[in-house]
C-alpha positions as CSV (number, residue, x, y, z in Angstrom):
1,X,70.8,135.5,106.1
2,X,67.0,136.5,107.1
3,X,67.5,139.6,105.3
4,X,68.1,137.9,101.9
5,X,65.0,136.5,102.1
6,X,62.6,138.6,102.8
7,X,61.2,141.8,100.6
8,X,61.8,145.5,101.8
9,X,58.9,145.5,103.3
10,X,60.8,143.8,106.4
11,X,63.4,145.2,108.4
12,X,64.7,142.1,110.9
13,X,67.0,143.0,114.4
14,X,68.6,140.2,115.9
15,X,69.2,140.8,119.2
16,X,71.4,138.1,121.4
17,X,69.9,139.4,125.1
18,X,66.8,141.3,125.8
19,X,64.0,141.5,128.8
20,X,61.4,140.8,126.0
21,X,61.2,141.3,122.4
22,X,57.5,143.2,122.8
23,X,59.0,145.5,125.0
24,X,61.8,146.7,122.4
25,X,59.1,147.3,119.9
26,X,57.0,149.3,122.5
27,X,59.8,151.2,123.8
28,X,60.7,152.2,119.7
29,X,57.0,152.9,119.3
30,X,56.9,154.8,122.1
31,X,60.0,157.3,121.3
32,X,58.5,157.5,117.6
33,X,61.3,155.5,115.8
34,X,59.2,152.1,115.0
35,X,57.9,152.2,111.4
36,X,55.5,148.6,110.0
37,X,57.9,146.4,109.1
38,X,59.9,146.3,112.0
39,X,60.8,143.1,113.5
40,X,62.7,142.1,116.6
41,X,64.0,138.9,116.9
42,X,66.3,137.4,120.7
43,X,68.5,134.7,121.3
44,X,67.4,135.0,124.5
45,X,64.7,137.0,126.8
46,X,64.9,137.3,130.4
47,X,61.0,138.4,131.1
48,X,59.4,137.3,128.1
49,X,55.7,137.6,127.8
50,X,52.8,135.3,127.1
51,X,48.9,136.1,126.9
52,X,46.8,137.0,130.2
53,X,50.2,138.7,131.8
54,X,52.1,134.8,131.9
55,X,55.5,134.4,131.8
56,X,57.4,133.0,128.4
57,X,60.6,130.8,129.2
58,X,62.7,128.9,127.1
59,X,66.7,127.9,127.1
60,X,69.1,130.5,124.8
61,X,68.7,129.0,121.3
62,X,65.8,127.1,122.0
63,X,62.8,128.8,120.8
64,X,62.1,131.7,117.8
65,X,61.0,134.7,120.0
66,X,60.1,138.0,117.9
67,X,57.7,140.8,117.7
68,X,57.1,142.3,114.7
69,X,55.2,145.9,114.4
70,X,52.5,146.7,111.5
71,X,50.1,149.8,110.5
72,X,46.9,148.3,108.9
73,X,44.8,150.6,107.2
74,X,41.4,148.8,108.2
75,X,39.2,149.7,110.5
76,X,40.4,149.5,113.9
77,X,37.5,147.3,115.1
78,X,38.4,144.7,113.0
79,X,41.9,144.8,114.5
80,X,40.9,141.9,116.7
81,X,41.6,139.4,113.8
82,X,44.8,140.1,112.9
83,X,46.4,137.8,115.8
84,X,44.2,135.1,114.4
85,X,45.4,136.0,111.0
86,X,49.0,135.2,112.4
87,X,48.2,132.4,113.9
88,X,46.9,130.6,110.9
89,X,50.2,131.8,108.7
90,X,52.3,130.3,111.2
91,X,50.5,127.0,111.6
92,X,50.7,127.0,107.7
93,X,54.5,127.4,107.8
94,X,55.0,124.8,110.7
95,X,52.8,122.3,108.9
96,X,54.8,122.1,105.7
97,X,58.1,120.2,107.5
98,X,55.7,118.0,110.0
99,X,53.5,114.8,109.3
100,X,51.2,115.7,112.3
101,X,48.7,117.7,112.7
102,X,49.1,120.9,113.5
103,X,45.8,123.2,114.0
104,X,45.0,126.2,116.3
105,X,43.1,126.5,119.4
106,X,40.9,129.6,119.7
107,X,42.2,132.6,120.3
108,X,46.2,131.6,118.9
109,X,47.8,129.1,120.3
110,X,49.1,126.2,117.5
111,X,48.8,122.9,118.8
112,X,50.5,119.6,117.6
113,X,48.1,117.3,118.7
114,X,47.1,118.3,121.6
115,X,50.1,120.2,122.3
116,X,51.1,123.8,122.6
117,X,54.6,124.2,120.3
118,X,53.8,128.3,119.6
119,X,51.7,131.3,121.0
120,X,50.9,134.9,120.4
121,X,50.1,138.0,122.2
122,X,49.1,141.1,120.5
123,X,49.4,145.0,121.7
124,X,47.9,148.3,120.1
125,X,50.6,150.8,119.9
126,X,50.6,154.5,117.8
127,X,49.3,153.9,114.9
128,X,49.7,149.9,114.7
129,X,50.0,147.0,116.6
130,X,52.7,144.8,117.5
131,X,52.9,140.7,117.7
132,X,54.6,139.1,119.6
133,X,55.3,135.1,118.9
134,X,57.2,132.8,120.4
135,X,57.6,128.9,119.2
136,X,59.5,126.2,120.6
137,X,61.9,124.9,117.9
138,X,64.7,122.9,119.7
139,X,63.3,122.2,123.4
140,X,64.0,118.9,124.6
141,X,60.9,117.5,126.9
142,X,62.8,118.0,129.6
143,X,63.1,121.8,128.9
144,X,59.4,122.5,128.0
145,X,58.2,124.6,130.6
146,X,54.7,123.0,131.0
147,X,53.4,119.3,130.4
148,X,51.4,119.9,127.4
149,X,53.6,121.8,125.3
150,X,55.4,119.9,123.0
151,X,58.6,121.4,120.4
152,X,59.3,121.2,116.7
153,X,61.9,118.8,117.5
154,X,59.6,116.3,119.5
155,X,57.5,116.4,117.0
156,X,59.8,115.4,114.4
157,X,59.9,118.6,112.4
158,X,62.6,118.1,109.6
159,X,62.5,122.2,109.5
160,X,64.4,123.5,112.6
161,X,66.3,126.6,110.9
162,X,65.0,129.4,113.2
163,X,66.3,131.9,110.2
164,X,64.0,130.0,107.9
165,X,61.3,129.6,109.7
166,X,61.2,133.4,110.6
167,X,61.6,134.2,106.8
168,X,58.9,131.7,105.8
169,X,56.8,133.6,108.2
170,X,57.4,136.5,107.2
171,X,56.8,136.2,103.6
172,X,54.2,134.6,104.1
173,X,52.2,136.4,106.3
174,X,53.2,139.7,104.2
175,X,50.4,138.5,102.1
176,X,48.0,137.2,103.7
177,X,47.9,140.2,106.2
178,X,48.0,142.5,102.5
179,X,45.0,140.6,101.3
180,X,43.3,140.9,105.2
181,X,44.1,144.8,104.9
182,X,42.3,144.9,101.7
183,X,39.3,143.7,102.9
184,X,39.7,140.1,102.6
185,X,38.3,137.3,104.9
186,X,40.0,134.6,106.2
187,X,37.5,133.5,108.8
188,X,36.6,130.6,107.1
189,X,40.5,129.4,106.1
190,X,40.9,129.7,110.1
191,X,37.7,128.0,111.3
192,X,38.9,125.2,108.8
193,X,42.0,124.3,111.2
194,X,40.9,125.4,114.5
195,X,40.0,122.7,116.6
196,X,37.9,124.7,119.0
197,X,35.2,124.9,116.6
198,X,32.3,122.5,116.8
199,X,34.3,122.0,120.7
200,X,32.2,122.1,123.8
201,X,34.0,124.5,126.2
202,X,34.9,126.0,128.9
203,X,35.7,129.7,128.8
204,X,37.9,130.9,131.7
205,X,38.3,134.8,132.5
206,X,39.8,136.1,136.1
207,X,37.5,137.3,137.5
208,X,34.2,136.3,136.5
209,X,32.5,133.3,136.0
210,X,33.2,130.4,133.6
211,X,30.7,130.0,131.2
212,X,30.5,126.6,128.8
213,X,28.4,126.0,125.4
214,X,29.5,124.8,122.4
215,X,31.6,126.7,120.0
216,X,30.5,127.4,116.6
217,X,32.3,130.1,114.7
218,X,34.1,133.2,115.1
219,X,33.7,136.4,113.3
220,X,35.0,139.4,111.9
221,X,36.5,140.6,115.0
222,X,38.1,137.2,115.9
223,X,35.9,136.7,118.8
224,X,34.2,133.1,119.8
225,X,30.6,132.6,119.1
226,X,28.6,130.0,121.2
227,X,25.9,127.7,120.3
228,X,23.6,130.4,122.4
229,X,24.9,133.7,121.1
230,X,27.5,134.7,123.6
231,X,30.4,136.3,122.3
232,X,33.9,135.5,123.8
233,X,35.9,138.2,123.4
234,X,39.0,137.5,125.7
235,X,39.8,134.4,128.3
236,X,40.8,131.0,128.3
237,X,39.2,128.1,126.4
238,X,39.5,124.8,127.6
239,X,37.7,122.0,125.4
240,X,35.6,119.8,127.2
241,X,35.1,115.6,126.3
C-alpha cells in the first residue's frame, strides 16, 4: 500500500518489532547494504530513540516510527539543515488534515499549540545520513508519555492513516530535499512557521551554562542566532514569557 504511492526513489520496510528503527538503518549502513532511499518503518520499538540520548515510547500501533537514509550531494557543512528541512515537510503534511496550528520549535520538534505531537533525530553515516522521526498518531492522553505532548487524534486530525501519512511524507519531502540538494534555501519557508523565532529563550546544554537572548533567525547550517550573535548549535530551547 505505501509502495504504490511513492516513486522508485523510495524503498519502504515495514518491520512489526525492532529495538529502534535508527538502529536498523545504522546497522545496514554499517555492513554496506543501505543505499538513499531506504526507509524503515516499526509497529513497534523496544529502545526507540529521541534527541540528546532520551528515550522514545509509544503503545504498538500508536505512533509512525521510521528512519529513512539519504546521500546529499551538498556540502557536508550544510548538512545541519537537512533535519530542519524535514521538520518543515512534516509539519506541512500534518497541517493539511488539522484546523490547529501546527508550527515547529527550533531545532525539530512540531508542535500543536504548544504541544509536542512529532520529533526528529538525525545521524551521519557513510556517505549519508539517516532520520529518524517519530509522531504520535493514535495516543490517547492517557498514553502520551509526557504532559505536553499531545497526538493527531487529540488534536482532531481527520488524517490518521499511518500508511498515508508516511507516503505524504515521503513524496513530499523527495522534493523539497531535491530542491535543498540543488542549492535551494528554505530558511526563510522555516523561520515563517517556527515559533521560536522572535522568542526569548532559554538555551539548555548538559554540561554548560544556560544562556538566554532573544531568537532571531537561523542560517544556512540550521543553527539559532541570538539577538547578540551567539550561535546555538545544539541544546534545548525553552521559550520564555
Amino acid at each position: 500500500m505505501i509502495a504504490s504511492a511513492l516513486s522508485q526513489y523510495w524503498r519502504v520496510s515495514v518491520l512489526d518489532l525492532t529495538s529502534s528503527t535508527q538502529s536498523e538503518l545504522a546497522d545496514m549502513v554499517r555492513e554496506n547494504s543501505a543505499k538513499s532511499g531506504d526507509v524503515i518503518a516499526a509497529e513497534f520499538q523496544t529502545a526507540g530513540r529521541g534527541r540528546m540520548d532520551r528515550t522514545f515510547e509509544a503503545p504498538k500501533a500508536s505512533a509512525l516510527l521510521f528512519s529513512l537514509y539519504i546521500t546529499p550531494t551538498r556540502d557536508r557543512s550544510d548538512w545541519g539543515f537537512i533535519t530542519h528541512l524535514a521538520a518543515l515537510t512534516l509539519q506541512q503534511v500534518i497541517s493539511v488534515d488539522l484546523l490547529s496550528q501546527v508550527s515547529l520549535k527550533w531545532p525539530n520538534d512540531i508542535l500543536i499549540g504548544d504541544a509536542k505531537v512529532a520529533g526528529l533525530l538525525a545521524q551521519a553515516a557513510g556517505e549519508g545520513i539517516i532520520l529518524g522521526i517519530g509522531i504520535n498518531v493514535s495516543m490517547t492522553e492517557d498514553e502520551l508519555p509526557v504532559a505536553s505532548a499531545t497526538s493527531l487524534t487529540i488534536a482532531g486530525s481527520s488524517n490518521l492513516n499511518r500508511n498515508l501519512i508516511l507516503s505524504n511524507f515521503l513524496m513530499l519531502f523527495e522534493s523539497n530535499f531535491k530542491k535543498w540538494d540543488e542549492g535551494q534555501d528554505f530558511i526563510e519557508s522555516y523561520s515563517r512557521i517556527c515559533s521560536t523565532i522572535g522568542q526569548n529563550v532559554r538555551v539548555e546544554v548538559a554540561g554548560r551554562e544556560s544562556r538566554t537572548g532573544k531568537a532571531l533567525t537561523i542560517n544556512q547550517t540550521g543553527a539559532l542566532i541570538l539577538e547578540d550573535g551567539f550561535e546555538v548549535n545544539v541544546g534545548d530551547v525553552v521559550h520564555l514569557r
